[in-house]
C-alpha positions in Angstrom: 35.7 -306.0 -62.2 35.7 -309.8 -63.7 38.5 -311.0 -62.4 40.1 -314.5 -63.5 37.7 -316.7 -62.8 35.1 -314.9 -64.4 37.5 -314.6 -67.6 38.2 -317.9 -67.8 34.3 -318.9 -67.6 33.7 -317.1 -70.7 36.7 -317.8 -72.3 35.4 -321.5 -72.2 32.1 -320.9 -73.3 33.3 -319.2 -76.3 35.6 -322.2 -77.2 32.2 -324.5 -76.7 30.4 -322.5 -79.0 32.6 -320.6 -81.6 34.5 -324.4 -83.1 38.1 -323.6 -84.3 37.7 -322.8 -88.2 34.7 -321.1 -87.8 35.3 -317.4 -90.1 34.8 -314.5 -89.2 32.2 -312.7 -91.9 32.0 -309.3 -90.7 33.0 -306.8 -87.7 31.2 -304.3 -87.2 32.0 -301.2 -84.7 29.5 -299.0 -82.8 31.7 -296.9 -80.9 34.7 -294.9 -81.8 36.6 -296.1 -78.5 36.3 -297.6 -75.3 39.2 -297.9 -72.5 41.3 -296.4 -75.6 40.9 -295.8 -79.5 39.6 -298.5 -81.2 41.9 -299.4 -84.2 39.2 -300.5 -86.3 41.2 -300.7 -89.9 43.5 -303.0 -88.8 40.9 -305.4 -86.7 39.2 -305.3 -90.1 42.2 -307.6 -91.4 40.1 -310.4 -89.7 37.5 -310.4 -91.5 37.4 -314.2 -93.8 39.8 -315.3 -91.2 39.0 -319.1 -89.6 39.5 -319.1 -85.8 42.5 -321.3 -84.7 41.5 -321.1 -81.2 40.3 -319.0 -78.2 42.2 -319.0 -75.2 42.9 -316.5 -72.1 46.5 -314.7 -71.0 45.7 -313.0 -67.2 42.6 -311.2 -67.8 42.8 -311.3 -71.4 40.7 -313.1 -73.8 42.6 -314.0 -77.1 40.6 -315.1 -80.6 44.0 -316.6 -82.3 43.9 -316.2 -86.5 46.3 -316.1 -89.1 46.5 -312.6 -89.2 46.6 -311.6 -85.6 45.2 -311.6 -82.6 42.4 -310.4 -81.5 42.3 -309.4 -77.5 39.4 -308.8 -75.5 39.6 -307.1 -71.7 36.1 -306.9 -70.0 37.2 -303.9 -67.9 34.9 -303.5 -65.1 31.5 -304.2 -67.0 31.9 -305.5 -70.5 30.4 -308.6 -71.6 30.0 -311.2 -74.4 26.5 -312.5 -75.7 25.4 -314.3 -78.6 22.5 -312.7 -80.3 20.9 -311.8 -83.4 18.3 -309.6 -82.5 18.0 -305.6 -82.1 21.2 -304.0 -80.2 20.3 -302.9 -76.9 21.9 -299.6 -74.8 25.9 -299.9 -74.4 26.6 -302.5 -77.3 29.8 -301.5 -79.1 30.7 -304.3 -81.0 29.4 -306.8 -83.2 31.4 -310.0 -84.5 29.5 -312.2 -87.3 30.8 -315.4 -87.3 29.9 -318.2 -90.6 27.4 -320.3 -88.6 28.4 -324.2 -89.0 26.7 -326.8 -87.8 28.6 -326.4 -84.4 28.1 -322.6 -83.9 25.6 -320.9 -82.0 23.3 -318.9 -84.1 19.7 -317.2 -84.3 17.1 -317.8 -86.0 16.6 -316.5 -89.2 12.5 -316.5 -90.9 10.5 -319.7 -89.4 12.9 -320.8 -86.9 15.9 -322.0 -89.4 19.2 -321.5 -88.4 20.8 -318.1 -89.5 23.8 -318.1 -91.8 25.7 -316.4 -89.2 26.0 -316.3 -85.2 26.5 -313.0 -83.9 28.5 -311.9 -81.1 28.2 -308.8 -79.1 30.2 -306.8 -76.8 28.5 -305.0 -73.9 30.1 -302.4 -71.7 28.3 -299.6 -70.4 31.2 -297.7 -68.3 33.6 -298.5 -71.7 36.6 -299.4 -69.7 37.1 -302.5 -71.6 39.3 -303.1 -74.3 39.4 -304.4 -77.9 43.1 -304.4 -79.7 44.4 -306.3 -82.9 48.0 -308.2 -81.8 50.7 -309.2 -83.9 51.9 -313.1 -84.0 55.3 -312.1 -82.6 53.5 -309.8 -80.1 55.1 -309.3 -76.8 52.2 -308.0 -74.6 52.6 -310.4 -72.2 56.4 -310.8 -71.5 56.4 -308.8 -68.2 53.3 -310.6 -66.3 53.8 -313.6 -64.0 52.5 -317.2 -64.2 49.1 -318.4 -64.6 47.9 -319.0 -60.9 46.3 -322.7 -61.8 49.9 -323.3 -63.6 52.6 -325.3 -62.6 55.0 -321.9 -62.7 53.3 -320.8 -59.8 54.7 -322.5 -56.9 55.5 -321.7 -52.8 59.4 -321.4 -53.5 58.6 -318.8 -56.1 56.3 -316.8 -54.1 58.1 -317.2 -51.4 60.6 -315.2 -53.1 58.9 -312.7 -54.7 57.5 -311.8 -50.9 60.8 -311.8 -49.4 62.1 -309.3 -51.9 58.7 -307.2 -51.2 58.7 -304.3 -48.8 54.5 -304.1 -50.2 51.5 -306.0 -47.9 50.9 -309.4 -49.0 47.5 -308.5 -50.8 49.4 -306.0 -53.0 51.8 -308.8 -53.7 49.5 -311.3 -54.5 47.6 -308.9 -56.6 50.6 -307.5 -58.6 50.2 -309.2 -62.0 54.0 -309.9 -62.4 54.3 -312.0 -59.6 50.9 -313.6 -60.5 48.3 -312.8 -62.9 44.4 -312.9 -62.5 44.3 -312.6 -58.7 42.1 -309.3 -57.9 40.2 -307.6 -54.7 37.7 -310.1 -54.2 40.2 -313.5 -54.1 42.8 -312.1 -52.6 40.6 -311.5 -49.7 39.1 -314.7 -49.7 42.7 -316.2 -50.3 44.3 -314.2 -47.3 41.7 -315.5 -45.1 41.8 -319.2 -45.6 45.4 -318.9 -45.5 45.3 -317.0 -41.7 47.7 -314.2 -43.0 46.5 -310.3 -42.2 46.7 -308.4 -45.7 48.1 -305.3 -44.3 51.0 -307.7 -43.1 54.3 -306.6 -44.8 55.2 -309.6 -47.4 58.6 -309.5 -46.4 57.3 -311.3 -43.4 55.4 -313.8 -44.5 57.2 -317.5 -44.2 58.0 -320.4 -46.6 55.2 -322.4 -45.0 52.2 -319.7 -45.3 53.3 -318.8 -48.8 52.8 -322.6 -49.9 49.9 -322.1 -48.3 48.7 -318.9 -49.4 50.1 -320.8 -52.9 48.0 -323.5 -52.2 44.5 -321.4 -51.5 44.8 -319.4 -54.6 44.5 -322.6 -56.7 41.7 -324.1 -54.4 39.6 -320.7 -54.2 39.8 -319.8 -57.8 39.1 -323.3 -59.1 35.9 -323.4 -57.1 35.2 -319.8 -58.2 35.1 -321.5 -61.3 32.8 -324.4 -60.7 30.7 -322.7 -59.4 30.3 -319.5 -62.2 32.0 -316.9 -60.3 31.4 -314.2 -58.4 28.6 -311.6 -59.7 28.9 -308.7 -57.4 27.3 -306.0 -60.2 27.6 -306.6 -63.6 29.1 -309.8 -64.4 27.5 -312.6 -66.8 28.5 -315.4 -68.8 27.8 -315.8 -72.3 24.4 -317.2 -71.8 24.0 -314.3 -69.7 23.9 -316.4 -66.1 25.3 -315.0 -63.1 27.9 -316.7 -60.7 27.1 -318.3 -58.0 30.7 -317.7 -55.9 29.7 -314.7 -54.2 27.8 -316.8 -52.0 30.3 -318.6 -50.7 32.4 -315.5 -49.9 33.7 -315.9 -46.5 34.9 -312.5 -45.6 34.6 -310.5 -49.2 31.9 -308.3 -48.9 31.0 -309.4 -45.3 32.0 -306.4 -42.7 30.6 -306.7 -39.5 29.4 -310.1 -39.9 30.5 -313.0 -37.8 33.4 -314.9 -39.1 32.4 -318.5 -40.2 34.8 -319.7 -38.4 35.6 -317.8 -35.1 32.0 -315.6 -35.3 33.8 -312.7 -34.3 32.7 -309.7 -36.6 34.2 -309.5 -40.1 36.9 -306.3 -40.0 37.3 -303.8 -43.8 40.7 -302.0 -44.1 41.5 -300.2 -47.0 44.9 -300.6 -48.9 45.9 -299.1 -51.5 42.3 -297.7 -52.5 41.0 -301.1 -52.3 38.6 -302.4 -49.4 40.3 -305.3 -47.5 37.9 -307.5 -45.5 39.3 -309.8 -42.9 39.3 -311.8 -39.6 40.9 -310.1 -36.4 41.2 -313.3 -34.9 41.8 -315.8 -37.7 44.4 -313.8 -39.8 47.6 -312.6 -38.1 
């Protein structure tokens, strides 16, 4: 599943190439639903809207207009492409924007520029999400700060573990302590910052939370740079992988030797999820 890093890749990539004011000509829909019922009456209130801006919430991507919001969740496989050409297997929705001399468009007959870009959603296990939300929507009141934002701090981790009776993955992974953090940087996270993640959270000090704090900002803003993490499915918008998943230290990595101690890589599994970790280095 794309987790924030990924999200925020192609959040940016849509703000490089959709400008703000750039209207939106047409939805169409090819499915009925995907994670739920697609409301597709009221996301037609969008159409001959001008973008105000693109942003990302958690694992959200937003298109901001006048009339609403339009919110975008990849689920585990869904992904965003520009492209005018024929549809291919598991495309469900296409967005026509008014191609300005900023936009990214095809090509219409000899090579000039279409009048419109096209975007298209791709998910073939349909456990993303596409929802219309009001201006004065409150979708987001209960999640917690933005991990590379300056409400996410040691103190205030700190205190959200000491209240915890949960391991400190399941902490760091609960979105209303912190959003974006799934399975694959938590792992990474937990091992930079020497903490077990089957250790109670309630046990974890001041000290390794700043640090744990501290590790979440440096391993998702090099997730980042460096594309993310393509384990199946993931792509950006030009349809690129990530390039993270090669610098996974433990994710992914059982039995291996540890890159820093060489003794083998461990994999628990908490909560349904596989943990990978260092017997030695994490205590």
């Amino acid at each position: 599943m794309p987790e924030l890093p990924e999200v925020e890749i192609v959040s940016r990539q849509l703000r490089e190439n959709i400008p703000r004011g750039t209207r939106i000509t047409e939805i169409e829909f090819l499915t009925p639903a995907l994670r739920t019922v697609v409301d597709k009456a009221t996301i037609q209130r969008l159409v001959g809207e001008p973008l105000e801006a693109i942003s990302r919430r958690a694992k959200y991507i937003l298109f901001h207009t006048r009339r609403g919001i339009l919110l975008s969740h990849l689920g585990m496989t869904g992904t965003w492409r520009f492209d005018d050409g024929p549809l291919i297997k598991h495309d469900h929705l296409r967005i026509y924007f008014a191609a300005g001399p900023s936009c990214v468009g095809g090509k219409g007959a000899k090579g000039a520029k279409a009048a419109t870009c096209t975007l298209i959603y791709n998910d073939p296990r349909r456990f993303g999400q596409v929802a219309l939300l009001d201006l004065d929507h409150q979708r987001f009141a209960d999640l917690g700060p933005e991990p590379l934002g300056p409400d996410f701090s040691g103190a205030s981790f700190y205190e959200d573990c000491r209240r915890s009776k949960a391991t400190i993955k399941a902490v760091l992974m609960n979105p209303t302590v912190v959003v974006g953090v799934g399975n694959i940087y938590a792992s990474e996270v937990l091992f930079r910052s020497h903490v077990r993640p089957g250790r109670r959270a309630n046990r974890v000090s001041k000290k390794e939370s700043a640090l744990i704090v501290d590790s979440v900002r440096k391993v998702l803003s090099e997730a980042i740079a460096a594309g993310g993490s393509s384990i199946r499915n993931f792509r950006g918008l030009d349809s690129a992988q990530g390039h993270f998943q090669k610098r996974h230290r433990v994710y992914g990595r059982e039995g291996e030797p540890c890159p820093t101690c060489a003794e083998p890589i461990r994999r628990t599994v908490l909560a349904g999820r596989g943990s990978f970790w260092c017997g030695h280095c994490q205590k």
